[in-house]
N, C-alpha and C positions, 0 to 999 in steps of 0.2 A: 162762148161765154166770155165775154169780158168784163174786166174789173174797172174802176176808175184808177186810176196813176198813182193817185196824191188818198187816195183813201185811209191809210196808215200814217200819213204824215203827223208829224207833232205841232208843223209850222201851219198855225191856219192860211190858206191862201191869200185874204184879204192882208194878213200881215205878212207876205212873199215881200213886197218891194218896201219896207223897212229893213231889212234884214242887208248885213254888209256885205259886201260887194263880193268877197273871196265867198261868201258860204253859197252865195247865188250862183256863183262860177262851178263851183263845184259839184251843185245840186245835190246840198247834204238837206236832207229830211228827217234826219231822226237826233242827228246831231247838231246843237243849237249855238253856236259857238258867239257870243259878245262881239263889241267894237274895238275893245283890247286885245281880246283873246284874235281875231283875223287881225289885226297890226302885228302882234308878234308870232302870228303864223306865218305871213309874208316878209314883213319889210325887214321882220326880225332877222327870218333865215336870211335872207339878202345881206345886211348890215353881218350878220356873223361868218356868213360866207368873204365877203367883202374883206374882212380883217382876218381871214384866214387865209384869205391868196394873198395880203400884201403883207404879213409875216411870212410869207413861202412856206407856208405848211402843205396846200395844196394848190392844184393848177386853177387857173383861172376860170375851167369850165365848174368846178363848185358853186359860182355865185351864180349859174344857170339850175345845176342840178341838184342843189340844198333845196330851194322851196320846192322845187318839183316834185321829189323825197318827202316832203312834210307836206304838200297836197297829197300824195298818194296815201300818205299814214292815214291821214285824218278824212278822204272818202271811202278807206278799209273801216275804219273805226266806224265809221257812217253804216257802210253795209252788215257789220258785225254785229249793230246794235237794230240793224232791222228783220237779222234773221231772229235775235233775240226774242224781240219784242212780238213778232208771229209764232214762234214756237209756243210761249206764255199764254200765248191769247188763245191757244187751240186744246190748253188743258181744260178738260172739262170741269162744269163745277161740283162735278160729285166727287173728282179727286181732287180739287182745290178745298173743299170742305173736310174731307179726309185729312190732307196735311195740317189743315188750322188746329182740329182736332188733338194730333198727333202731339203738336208745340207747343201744347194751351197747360197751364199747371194744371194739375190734378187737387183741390184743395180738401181732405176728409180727417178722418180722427185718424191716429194710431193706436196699436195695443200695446199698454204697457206692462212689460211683464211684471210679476208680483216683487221679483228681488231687486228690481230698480226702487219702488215705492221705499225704499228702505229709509229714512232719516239718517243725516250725522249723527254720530255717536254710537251706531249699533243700533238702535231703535227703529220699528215698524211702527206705522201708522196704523191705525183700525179702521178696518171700512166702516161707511156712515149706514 
């Protein structure tokens, strides 16, 4: 029994090769990441790496192994959100209707006891 690949994907296939270049590398499908957001997943880490070996904070292999470290974060984050997202999908909807239930206000009358009805000043109302 096999599945189609991209079956769960969020990225329609047809829009695959609009999408930028880092996330196509990566082969993230669940997570959609912008044209901003992949510059400062890369070139960022690069440039923060960059200025951190030539302050001597670290050795020069950082501006290799920064984005490497923030490609791995963010194809974890990718798999994390598509065990998610099949977990979700496999609740059935008689316990999805269950919980809606559960969170929904309750809207009815209350009973109010008789010594609340009281007036300011000491005074009871008469029932009508």
């Amino acid at each position: 029994m096999t599945r189609p690949a991209r079956s769960w994907a969020t990225v329609p296939s047809d829009e695959e090769r609009y999408r930028p270049l880092y996330a196509r590398v990566l082969g993230l499908r669940f997570v959609n990441p912008g044209g901003v957001l992949c510059f400062l997943f890369f070139e960022g880490t690069v440039a923060l790496a960059v200025l951190l070996a030539l302050a001597e904070l670290v050795s020069w292999w950082a501006v290799l192994v920064l984005p490497a470290v923030v490609a791995a974060m963010v194809k974890l984050n990718d798999l994390v959100a598509e065990v998610v997202i099949r977990t979700a999908a496999q609740v059935p909807e008689q316990e999805r209707d269950r919980f809606r239930r559960q969170i929904e206000p309750v809207v009815g009358r209350a009973r109010v006891p008789t010594a609340a009805r009281a007036l300011p000043g000491g005074r009871r109302r008469q029932r009508p």
